[in-house]
TORPA-4810 file (N, C-alpha, C, O; in nm, 3 decimals):
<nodes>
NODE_1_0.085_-0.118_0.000_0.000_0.000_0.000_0.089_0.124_0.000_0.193_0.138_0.065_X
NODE_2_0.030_0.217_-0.087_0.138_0.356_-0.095_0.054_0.461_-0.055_-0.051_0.492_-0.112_X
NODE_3_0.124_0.536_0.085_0.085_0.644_0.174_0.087_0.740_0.055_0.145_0.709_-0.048_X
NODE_4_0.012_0.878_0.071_-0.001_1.008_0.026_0.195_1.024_0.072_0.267_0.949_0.137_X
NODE_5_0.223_1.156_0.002_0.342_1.215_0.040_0.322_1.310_0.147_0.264_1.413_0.110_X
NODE_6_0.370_1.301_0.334_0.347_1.419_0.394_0.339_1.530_0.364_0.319_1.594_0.467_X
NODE_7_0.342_1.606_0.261_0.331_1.747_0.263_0.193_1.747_0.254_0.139_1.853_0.287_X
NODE_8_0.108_1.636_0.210_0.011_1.679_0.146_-0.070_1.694_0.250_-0.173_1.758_0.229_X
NODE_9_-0.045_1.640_0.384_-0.124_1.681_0.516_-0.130_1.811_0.566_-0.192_1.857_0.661_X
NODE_10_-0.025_1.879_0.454_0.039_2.049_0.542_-0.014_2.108_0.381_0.031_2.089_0.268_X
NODE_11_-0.152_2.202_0.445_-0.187_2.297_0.328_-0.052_2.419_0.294_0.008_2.489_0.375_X
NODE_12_-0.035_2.411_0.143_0.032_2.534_0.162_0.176_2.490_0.174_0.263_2.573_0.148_X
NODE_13_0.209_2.370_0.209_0.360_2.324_0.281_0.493_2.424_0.121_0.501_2.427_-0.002_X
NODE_14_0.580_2.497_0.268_0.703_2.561_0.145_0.815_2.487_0.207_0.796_2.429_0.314_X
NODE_15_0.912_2.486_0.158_1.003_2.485_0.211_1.145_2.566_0.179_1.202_2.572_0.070_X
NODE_16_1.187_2.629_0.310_1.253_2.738_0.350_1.325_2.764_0.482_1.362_2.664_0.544_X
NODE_17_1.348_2.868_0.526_1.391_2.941_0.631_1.314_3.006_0.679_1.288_3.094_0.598_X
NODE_18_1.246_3.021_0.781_1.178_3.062_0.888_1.216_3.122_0.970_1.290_3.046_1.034_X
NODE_19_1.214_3.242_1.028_1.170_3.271_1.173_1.087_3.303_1.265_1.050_3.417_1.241_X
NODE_20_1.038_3.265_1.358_0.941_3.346_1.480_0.978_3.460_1.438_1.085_3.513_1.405_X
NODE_21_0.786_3.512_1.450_0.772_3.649_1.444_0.745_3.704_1.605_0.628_3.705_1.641_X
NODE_22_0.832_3.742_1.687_0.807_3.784_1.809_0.656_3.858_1.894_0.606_3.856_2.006_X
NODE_23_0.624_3.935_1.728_0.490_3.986_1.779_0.305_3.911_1.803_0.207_3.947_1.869_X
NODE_24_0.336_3.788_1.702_0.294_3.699_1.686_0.317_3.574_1.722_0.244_3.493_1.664_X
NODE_25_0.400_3.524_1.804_0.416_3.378_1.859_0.413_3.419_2.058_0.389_3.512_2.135_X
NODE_26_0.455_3.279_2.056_0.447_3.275_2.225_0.453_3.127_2.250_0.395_3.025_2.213_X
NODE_27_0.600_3.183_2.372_0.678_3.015_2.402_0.627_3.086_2.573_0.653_3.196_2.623_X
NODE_28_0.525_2.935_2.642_0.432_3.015_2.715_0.497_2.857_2.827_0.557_2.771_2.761_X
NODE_29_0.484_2.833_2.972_0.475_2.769_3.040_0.399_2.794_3.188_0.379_2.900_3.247_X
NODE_30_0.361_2.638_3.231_0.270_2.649_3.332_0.309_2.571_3.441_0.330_2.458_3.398_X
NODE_31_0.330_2.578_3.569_0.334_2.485_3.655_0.259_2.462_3.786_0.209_2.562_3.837_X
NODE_32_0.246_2.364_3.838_0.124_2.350_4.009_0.197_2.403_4.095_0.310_2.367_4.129_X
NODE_33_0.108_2.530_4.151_0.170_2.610_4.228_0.070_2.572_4.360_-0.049_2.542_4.351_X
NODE_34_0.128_2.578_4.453_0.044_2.563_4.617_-0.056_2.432_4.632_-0.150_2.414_4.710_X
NODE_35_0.006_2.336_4.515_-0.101_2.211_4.489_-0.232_2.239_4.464_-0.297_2.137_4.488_X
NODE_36_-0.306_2.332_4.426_-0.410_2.375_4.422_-0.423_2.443_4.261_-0.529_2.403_4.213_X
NODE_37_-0.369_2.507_4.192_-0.315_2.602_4.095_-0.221_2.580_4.035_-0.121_2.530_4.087_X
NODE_38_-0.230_2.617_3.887_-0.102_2.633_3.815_-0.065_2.795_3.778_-0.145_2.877_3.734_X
NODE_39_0.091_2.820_3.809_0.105_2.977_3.798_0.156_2.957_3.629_0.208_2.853_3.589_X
NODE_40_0.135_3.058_3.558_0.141_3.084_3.406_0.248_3.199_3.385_0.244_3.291_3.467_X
NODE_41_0.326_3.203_3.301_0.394_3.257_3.271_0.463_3.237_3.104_0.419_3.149_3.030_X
NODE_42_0.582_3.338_3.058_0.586_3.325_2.926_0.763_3.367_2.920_0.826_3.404_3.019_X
NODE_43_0.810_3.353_2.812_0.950_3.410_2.790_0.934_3.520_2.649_0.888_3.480_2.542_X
NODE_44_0.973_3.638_2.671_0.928_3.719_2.563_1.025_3.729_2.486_0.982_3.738_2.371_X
NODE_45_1.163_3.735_2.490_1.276_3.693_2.422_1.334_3.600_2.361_1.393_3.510_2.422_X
NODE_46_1.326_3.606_2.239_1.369_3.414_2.182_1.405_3.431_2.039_1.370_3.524_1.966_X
NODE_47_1.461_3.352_2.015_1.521_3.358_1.861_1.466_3.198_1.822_1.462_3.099_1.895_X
NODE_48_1.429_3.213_1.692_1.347_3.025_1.679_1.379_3.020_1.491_1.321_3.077_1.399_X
NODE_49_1.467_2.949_1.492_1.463_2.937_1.293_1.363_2.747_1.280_1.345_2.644_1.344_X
NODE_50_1.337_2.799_1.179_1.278_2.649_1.130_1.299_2.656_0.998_1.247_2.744_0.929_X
NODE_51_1.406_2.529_0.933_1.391_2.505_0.818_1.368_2.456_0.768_1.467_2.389_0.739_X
NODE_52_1.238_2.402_0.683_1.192_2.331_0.638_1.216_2.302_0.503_1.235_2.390_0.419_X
NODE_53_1.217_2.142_0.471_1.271_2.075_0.382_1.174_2.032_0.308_1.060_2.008_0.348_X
NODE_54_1.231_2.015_0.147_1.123_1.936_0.047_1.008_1.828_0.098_0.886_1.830_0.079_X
NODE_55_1.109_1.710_0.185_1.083_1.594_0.266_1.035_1.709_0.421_1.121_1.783_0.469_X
NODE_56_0.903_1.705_0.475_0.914_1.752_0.610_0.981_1.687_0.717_1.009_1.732_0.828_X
NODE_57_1.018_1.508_0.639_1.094_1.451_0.799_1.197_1.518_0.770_1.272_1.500_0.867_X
NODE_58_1.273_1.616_0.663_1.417_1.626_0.693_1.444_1.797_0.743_1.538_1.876_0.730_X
NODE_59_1.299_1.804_0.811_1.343_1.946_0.831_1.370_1.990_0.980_1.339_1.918_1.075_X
NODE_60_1.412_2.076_0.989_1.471_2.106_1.127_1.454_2.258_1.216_1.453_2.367_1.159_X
NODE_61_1.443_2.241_1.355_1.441_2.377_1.436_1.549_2.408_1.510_1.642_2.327_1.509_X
NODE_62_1.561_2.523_1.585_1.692_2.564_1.660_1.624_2.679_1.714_1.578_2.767_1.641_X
NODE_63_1.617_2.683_1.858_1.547_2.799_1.923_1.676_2.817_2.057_1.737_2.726_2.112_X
NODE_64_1.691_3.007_2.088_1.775_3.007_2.201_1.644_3.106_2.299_1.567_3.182_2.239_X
NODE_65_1.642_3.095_2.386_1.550_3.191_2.414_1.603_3.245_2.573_1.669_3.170_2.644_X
NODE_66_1.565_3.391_2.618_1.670_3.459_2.714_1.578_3.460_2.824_1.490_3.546_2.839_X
NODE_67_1.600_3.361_2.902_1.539_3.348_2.989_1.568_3.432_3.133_1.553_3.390_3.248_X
NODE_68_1.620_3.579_3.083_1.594_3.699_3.180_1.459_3.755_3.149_1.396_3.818_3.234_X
NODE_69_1.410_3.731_3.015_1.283_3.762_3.009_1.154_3.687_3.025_1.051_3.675_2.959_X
NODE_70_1.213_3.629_3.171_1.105_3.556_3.194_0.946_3.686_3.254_0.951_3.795_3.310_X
NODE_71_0.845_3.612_3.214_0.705_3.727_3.241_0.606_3.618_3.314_0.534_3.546_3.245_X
NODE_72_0.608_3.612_3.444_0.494_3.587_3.467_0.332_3.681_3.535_0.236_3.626_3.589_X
NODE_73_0.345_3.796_3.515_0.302_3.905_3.540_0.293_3.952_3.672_0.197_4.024_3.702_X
NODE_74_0.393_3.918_3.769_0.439_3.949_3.882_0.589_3.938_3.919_0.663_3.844_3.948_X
NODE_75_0.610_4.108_3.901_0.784_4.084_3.896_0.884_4.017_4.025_1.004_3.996_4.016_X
NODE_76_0.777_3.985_4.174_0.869_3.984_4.302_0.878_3.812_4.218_0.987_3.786_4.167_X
NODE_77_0.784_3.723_4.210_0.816_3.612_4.155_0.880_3.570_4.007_0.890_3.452_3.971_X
NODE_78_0.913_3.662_3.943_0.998_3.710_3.792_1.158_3.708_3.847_1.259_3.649_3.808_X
NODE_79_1.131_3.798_3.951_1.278_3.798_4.026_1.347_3.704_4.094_1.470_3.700_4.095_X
NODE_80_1.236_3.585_4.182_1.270_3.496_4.208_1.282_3.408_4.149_1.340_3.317_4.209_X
NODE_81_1.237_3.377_4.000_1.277_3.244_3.927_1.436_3.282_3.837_1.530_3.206_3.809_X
NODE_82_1.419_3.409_3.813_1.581_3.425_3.788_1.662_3.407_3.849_1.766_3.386_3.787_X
NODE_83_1.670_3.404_4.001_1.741_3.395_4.124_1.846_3.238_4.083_1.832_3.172_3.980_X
NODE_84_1.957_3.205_4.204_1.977_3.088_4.235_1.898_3.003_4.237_1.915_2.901_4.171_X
NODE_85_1.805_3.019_4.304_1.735_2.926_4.375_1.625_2.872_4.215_1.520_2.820_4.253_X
NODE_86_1.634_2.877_4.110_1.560_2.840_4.010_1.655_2.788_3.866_1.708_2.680_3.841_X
NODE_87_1.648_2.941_3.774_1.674_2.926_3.627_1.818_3.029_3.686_1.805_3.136_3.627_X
NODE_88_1.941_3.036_3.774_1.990_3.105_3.789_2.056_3.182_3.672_2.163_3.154_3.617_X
NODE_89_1.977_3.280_3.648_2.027_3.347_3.474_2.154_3.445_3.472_2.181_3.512_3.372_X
NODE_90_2.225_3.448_3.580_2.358_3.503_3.597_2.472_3.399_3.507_2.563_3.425_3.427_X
NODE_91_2.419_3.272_3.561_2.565_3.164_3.512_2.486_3.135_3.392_2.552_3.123_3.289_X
NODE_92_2.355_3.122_3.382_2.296_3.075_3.217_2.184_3.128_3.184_2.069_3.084_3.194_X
NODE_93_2.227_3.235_3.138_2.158_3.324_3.081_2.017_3.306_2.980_1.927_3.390_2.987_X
NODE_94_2.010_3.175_2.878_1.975_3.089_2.798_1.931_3.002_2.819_1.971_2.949_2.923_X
NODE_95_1.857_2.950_2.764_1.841_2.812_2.712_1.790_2.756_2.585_1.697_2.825_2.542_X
NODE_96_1.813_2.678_2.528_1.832_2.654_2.403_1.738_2.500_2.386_1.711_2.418_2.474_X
NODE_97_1.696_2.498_2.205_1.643_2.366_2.135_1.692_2.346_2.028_1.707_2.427_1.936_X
NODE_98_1.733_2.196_2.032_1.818_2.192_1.841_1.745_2.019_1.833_1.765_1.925_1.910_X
NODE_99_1.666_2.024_1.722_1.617_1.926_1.712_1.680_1.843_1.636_1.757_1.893_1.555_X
NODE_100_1.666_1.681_1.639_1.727_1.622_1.610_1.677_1.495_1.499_1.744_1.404_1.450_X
NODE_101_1.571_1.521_1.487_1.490_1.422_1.402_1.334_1.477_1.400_1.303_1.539_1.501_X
NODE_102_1.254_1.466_1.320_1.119_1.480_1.276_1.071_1.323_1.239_1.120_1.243_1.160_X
NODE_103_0.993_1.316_1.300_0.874_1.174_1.228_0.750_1.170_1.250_0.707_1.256_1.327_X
NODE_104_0.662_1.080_1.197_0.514_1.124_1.212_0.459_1.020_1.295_0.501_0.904_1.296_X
NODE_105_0.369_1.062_1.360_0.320_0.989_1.429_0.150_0.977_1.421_0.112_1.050_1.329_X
NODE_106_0.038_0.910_1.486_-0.092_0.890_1.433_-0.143_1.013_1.474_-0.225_1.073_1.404_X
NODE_107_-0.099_1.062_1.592_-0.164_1.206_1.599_-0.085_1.348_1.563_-0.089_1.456_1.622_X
NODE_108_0.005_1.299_1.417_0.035_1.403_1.377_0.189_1.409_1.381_0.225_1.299_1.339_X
NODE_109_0.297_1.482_1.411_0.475_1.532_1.434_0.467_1.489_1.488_0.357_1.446_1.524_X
NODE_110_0.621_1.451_1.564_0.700_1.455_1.689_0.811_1.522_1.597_0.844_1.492_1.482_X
NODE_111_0.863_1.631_1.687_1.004_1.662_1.656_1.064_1.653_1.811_1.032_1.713_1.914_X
NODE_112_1.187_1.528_1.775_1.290_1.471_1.889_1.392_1.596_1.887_1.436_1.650_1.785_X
NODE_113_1.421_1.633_2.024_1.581_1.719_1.988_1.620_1.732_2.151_1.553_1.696_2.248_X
NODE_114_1.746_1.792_2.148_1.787_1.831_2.287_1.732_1.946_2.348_1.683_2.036_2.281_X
NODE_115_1.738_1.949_2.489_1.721_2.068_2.535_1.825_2.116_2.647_1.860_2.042_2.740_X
NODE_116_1.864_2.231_2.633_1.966_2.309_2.713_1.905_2.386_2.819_1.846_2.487_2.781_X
NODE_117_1.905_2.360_2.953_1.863_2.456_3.041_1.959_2.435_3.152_2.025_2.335_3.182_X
NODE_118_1.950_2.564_3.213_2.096_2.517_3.339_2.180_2.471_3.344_2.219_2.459_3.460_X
NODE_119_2.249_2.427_3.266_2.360_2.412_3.249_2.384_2.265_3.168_2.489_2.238_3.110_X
NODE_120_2.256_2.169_3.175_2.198_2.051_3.168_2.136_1.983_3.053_2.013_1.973_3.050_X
NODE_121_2.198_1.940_2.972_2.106_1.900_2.819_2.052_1.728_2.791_2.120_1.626_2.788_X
NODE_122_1.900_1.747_2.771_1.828_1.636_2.741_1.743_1.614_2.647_1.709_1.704_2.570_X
NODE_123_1.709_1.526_2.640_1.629_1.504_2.504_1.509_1.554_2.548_1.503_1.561_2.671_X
NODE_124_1.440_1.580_2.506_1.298_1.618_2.482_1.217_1.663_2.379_1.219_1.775_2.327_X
NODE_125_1.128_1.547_2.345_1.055_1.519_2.225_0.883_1.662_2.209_0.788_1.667_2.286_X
NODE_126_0.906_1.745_2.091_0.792_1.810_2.124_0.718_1.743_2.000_0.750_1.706_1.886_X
NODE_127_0.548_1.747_2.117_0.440_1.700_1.996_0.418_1.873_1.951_0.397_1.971_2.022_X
NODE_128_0.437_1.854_1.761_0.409_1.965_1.679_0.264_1.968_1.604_0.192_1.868_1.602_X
NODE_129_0.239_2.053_1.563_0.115_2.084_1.478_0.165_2.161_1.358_0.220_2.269_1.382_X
NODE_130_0.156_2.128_1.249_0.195_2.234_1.175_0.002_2.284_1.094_-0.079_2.218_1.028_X
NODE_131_0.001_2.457_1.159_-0.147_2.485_1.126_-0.131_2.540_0.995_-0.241_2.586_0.961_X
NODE_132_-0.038_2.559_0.897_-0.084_2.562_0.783_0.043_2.723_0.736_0.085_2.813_0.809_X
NODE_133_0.063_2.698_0.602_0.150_2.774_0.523_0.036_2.917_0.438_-0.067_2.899_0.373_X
NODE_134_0.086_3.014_0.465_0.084_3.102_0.354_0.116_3.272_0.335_0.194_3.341_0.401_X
NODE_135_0.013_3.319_0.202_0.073_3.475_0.202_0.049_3.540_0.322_-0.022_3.489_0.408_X
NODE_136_0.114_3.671_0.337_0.080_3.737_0.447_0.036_3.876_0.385_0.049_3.895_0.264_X
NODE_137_-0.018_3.978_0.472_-0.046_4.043_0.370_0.099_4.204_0.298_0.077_4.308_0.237_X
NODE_138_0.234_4.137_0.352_0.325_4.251_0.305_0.400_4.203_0.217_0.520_4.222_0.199_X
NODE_139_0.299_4.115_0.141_0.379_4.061_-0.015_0.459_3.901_0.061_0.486_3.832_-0.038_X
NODE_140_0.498_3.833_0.175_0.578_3.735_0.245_0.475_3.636_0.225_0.367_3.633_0.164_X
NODE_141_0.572_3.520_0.324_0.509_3.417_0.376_0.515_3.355_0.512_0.625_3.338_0.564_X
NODE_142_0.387_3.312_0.583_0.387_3.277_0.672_0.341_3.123_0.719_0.258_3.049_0.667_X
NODE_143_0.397_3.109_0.796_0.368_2.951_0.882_0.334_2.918_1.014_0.419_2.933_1.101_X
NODE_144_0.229_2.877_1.041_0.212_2.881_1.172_0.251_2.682_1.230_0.255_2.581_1.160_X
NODE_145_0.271_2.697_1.377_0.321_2.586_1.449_0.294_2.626_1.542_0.326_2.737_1.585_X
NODE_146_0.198_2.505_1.619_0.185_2.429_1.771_0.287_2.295_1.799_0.319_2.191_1.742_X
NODE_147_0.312_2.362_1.917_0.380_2.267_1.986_0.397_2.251_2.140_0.406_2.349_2.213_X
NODE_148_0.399_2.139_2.179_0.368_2.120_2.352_0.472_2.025_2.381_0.513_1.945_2.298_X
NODE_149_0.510_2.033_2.487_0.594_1.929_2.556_0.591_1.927_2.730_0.550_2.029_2.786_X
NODE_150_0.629_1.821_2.806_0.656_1.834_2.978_0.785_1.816_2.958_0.841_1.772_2.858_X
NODE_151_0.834_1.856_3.067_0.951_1.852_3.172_0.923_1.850_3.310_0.827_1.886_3.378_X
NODE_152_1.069_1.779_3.341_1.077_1.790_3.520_1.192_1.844_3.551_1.306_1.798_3.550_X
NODE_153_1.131_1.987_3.587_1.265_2.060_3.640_1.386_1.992_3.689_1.500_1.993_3.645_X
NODE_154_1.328_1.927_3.804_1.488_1.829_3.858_1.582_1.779_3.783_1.702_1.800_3.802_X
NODE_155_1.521_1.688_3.665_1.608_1.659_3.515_1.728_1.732_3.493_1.837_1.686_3.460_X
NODE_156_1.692_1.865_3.516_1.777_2.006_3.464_1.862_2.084_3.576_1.917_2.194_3.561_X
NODE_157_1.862_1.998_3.703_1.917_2.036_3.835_1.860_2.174_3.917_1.915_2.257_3.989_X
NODE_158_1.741_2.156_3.878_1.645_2.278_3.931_1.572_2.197_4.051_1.455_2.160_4.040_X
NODE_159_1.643_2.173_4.157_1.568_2.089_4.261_1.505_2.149_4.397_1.446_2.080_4.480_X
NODE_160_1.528_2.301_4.406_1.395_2.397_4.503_1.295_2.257_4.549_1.220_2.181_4.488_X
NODE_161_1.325_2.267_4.644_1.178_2.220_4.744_1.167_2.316_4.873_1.242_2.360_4.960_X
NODE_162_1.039_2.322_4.839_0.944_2.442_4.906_0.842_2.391_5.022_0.721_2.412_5.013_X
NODE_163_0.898_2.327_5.123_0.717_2.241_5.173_0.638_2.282_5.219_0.673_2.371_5.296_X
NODE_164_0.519_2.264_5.215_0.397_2.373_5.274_0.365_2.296_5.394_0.390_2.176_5.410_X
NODE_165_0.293_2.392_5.495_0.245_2.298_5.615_0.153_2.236_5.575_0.060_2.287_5.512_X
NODE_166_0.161_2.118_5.603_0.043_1.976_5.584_0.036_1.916_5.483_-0.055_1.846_5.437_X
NODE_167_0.185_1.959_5.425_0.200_1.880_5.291_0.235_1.942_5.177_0.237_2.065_5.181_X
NODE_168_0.266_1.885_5.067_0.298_1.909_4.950_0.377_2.023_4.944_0.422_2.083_5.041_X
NODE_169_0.397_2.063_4.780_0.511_2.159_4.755_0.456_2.302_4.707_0.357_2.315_4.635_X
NODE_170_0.514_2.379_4.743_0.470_2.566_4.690_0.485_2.522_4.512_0.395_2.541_4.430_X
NODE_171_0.602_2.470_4.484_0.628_2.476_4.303_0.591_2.302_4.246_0.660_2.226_4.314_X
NODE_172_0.539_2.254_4.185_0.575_2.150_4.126_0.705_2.088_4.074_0.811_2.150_4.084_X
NODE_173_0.700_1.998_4.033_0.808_1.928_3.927_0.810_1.933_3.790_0.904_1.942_3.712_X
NODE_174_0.662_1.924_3.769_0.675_1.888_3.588_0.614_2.052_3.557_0.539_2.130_3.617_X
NODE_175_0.675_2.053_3.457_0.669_2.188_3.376_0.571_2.176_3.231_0.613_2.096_3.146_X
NODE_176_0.507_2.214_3.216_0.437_2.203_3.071_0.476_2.352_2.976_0.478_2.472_3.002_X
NODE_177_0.500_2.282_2.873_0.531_2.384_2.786_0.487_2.392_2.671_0.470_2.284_2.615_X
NODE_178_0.454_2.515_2.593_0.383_2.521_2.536_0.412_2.629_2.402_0.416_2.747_2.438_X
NODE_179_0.427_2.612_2.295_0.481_2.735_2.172_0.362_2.764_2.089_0.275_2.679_2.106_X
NODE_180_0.340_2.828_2.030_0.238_2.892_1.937_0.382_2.988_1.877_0.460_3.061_1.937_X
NODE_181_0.371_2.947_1.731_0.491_2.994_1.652_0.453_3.044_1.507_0.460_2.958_1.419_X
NODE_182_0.423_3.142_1.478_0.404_3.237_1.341_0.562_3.289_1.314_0.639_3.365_1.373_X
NODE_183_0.568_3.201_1.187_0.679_3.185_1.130_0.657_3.260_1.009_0.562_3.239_0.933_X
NODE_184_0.795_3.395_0.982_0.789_3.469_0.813_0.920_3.384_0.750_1.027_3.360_0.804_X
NODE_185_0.881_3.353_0.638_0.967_3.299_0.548_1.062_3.384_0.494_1.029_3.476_0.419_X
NODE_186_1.213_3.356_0.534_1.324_3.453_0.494_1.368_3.470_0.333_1.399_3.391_0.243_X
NODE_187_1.362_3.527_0.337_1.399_3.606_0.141_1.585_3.580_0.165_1.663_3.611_0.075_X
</nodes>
C-alpha cells in the first residue's frame, strides 16, 4: 500500500527558512503552584529558525530563548525564578532547542531534539502541529506551528523544594510547555 506524500497533510507546505515572528508567537509555560493552581507565565525573548525541507521529515528547528525575560506578570516572583534558587540566569543566561529528528506519528509530528537549560542538556521530544502555510499580507510568507511538551525541572538540576504545612510543595516538578509559533519565510 502507498501512503499520500506528507506534505500533502500540510496545506500550503514551502520549504525554507523561517523565523518566529516575536509579535505573533508565544513560548508560554505552566506549573502546580500551592497544589491547588497552576502559575502561568511566558518568555518574551527568543530567537526560533525552522527550516523546512522538500521531505518535512528532513526538516529542522533551533530555538535560544533569554530566559531573563522571563514574564509571569508578577515581577517579586519574575525575580525569584531568575534567582539561584531556580533558572539562575547570571551563570545561564539561555536556554536553548536543536532538534534532532522529525517523524510522524498517528496524531500528527514529533520533533525529537535536545534541550539546554541550566547548564543541563536532554532530550525532549515536542508534539508539533503544523497549522498551515501562507501569504501574508506585506507581499511574504507565513507559517504557523503548535507545539507542547513536559519537563521535570529536577532533570535540569532545578531541585527547590518548598514544603507547605500539611504537605505538599509551593512549586511542582513537571513543567508544561507550550509554543504557538508564526513563522515569516526569509527572502
Amino acid at each position: 500500500m502507498h501512503s499520500a506524500p506528507a506534505t500533502v497533510a500540510i496545506p500550503g507546505y514551502l520549504a525554507g527558512i523561517w523565523k518566529a515572528d516575536p509579535v505573533h508567537s508565544e513560548i508560554a509555560f505552566s506549573v502546580r503552584h500551592l497544589m491547588v493552581s497552576k502559575a502561568r507565565g511566558r518568555f518574551t525573548g527568543y530567537d526560533v529558525t525552522i527550516v523546512t525541507s522538500e521531505d518535512p521529515l528532513g526538516s529542522s528547528v533551533a530555538a535560544t530563548i533569554d530566559l531573563t525575560s522571563i514574564d509571569t506578570g508578577y515581577e517579586p516572583r519574575d525575580n525569584h525564578l531568575r534567582s539561584a534558587d531556580y533558572l539562575e540566569v547570571g551563570k545561564y543566561p539561555t536556554m536553548s532547542y536543536r532538534s534532532t529528528g522529525i517523524r510522524r506519528t498517528d496524531d500528527g509530528w514529533v520533533v525529537d531534539g535536545e534541550l539546554t537549560l541550566h547548564g543541563v542538556t536532554r532530550p525532549v521530544p515536542l508534539a508539533v502541529e503544523a497549522n498551515g502555510f501562507g501569504p501574508d499580507p506585506f507581499g511574504g510568507q507565513r507559517a504557523g506551528f503548535s507545539a507542547t511538551t513536559q519537563i521535570n525541572r529536577r532533570d535540569f538540576g532545578i531541585d527547590i523544594t518548598v514544603p507547605m504545612d500539611g504537605g505538599g510543595v509551593v512549586v511542582g516538578d513537571k513543567v508544561s510547555i507550550s509554543l504557538e509559533i508564526q513563522a515569516v519565510l526569509q527572502k
